[in-house]
N, C-alpha and C positions, 0 to 999 in steps of 0.2 A: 580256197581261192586258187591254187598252185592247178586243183584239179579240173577248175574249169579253164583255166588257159591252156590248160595241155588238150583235155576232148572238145572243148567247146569255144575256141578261141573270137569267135564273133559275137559271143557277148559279153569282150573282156569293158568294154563300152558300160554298158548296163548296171554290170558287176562295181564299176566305179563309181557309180553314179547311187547306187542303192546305196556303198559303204562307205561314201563320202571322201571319195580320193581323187585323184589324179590318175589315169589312166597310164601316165606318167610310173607313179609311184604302183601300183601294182602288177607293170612289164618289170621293174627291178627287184621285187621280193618273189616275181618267177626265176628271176633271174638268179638267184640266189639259192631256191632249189632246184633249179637245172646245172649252177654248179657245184653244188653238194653230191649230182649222182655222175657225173663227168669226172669231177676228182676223183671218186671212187674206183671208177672206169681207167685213171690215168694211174693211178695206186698198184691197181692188178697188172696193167701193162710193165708199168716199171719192175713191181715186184719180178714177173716173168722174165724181166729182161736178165738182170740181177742174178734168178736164180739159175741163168742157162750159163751162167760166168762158173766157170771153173772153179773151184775152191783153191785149187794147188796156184794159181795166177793172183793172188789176194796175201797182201805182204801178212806175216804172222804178229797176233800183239804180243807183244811184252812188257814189262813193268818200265823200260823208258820208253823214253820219243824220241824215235831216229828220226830227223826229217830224209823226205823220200828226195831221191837223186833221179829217180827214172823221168823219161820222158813225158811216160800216160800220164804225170801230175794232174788231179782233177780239184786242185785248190783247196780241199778238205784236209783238214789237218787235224791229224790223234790228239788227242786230251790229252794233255802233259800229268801224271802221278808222281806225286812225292812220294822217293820210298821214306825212308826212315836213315838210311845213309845220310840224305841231301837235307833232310829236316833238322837231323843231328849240327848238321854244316852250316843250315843256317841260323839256330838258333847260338852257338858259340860264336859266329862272324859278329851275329847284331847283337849283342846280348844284351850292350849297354844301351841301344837304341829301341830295346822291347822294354826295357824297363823305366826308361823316360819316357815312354810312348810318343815316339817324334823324329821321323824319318825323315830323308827327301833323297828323289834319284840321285841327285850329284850323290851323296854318301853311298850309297847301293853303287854307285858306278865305280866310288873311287875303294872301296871294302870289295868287290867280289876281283878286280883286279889280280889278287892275288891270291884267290881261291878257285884253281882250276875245276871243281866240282859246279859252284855256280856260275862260273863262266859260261859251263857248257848249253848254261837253261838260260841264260839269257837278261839282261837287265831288268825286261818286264816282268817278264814272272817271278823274280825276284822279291822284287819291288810289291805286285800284287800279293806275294803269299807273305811276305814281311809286312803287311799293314791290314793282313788279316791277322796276323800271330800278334799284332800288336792290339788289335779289338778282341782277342781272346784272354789274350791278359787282362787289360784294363777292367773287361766284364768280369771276368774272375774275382781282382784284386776289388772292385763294386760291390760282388756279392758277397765277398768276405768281411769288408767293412760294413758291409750295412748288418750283418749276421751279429758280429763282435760289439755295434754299439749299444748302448743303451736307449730303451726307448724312454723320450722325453715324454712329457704328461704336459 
C-alpha cells in the first residue's frame, strides 16, 4: 500500500476502493511510514549533532546526583542512585514504618528533618524508595508465610 503512494500516487483512489477504505484512512497509515523513515533521518541528525559536542563540555557521572547550576540546563535530570550509605539511612530512619507497612509524606517529611543525608535527596524520593522498600518487605514477609504454612486439604 505504502508502495504505491510513494511511485504511484494517482491511484491512491483506486487502491481505496479495491481495499475497502477511505482514502482518508490510507493517506494516514502512509503517513505513518513516511514517519518511521523521517524519524530515522532525525535520529542520525541529532545523533551527529551530539557527537560533534565535545566530551570534555559534558558534566562527569557519578554515583550521586549533583543537580546542575550551569546555565545550559537542558531540563534533563540524572537518575538519582541509592548507594548503600543512603539505603543504610533510610532503612534505620523508617524502620518502624517498613515494618508496619504504612507511610505517609507528613512522616517522611517530619523523620528526614533530622537526617541530613535524606534531606539532601529530597522528600520525593524518599517517600518513593520508602514505599518501594516497604512492598519488598511485605512480598518477602508473603512469600515467607505462605512457604511456612501448612497446606490445607
Amino acid at each position: 500500500m505504502s508502495t504505491v503512494y510513494a511511485k504511484r500516487p494517482e491511484l491512491s483512489t483506486k487502491l481505496a476502493d479495491m481495499m475497502c477504505y477511505r482514502v482518508a484512512t490510507g493517506q494516514k497509515c502512509y503517513r505513518v511510514v513516511e514517519r518511521e523513515k523521517t524519524s530515522v533521518a532525525a535520529s542520525r541528525g541529532l545523533a551527529e549533532i551530539f557527537a560533534s559536542v565535545s566530551q570534555s563540555s559534558l558534566p562527569t557521572q557519578s554515583s550521586q546526583c549533583i543537580p546542575s547550576t550551569s546555565s545550559t540546563n537542558t531540563g534533563v535530570k540524572e537518575q538519582f542512585t541509592w548507594d548503600e550509605a543512603r539505603l543504610s539511612a533510610l532503612r534505620t530512619r523508617f524502620q518502624s514504618d517498613i515494618s508496619s507497612g504504612k507511610v505517609s509524606m507528613q512522616v517522611v517529611r517530619e523523620k528526614i528533618k533530622r537526617n541530613q543525608k535524606l534531606q539532601e535527596i529530597g522528600i520525593r524520593k524518599v517517600y518513593d524508595k520508602l514505599r518501594a522498600t516497604i512492598q519488598q518487605f511485605l512480598t518477602a514477609q508473603h512469600c515467607q508465610w505462605s512457604w511456612t504454612q501448612p497446606l490445607k486439604e
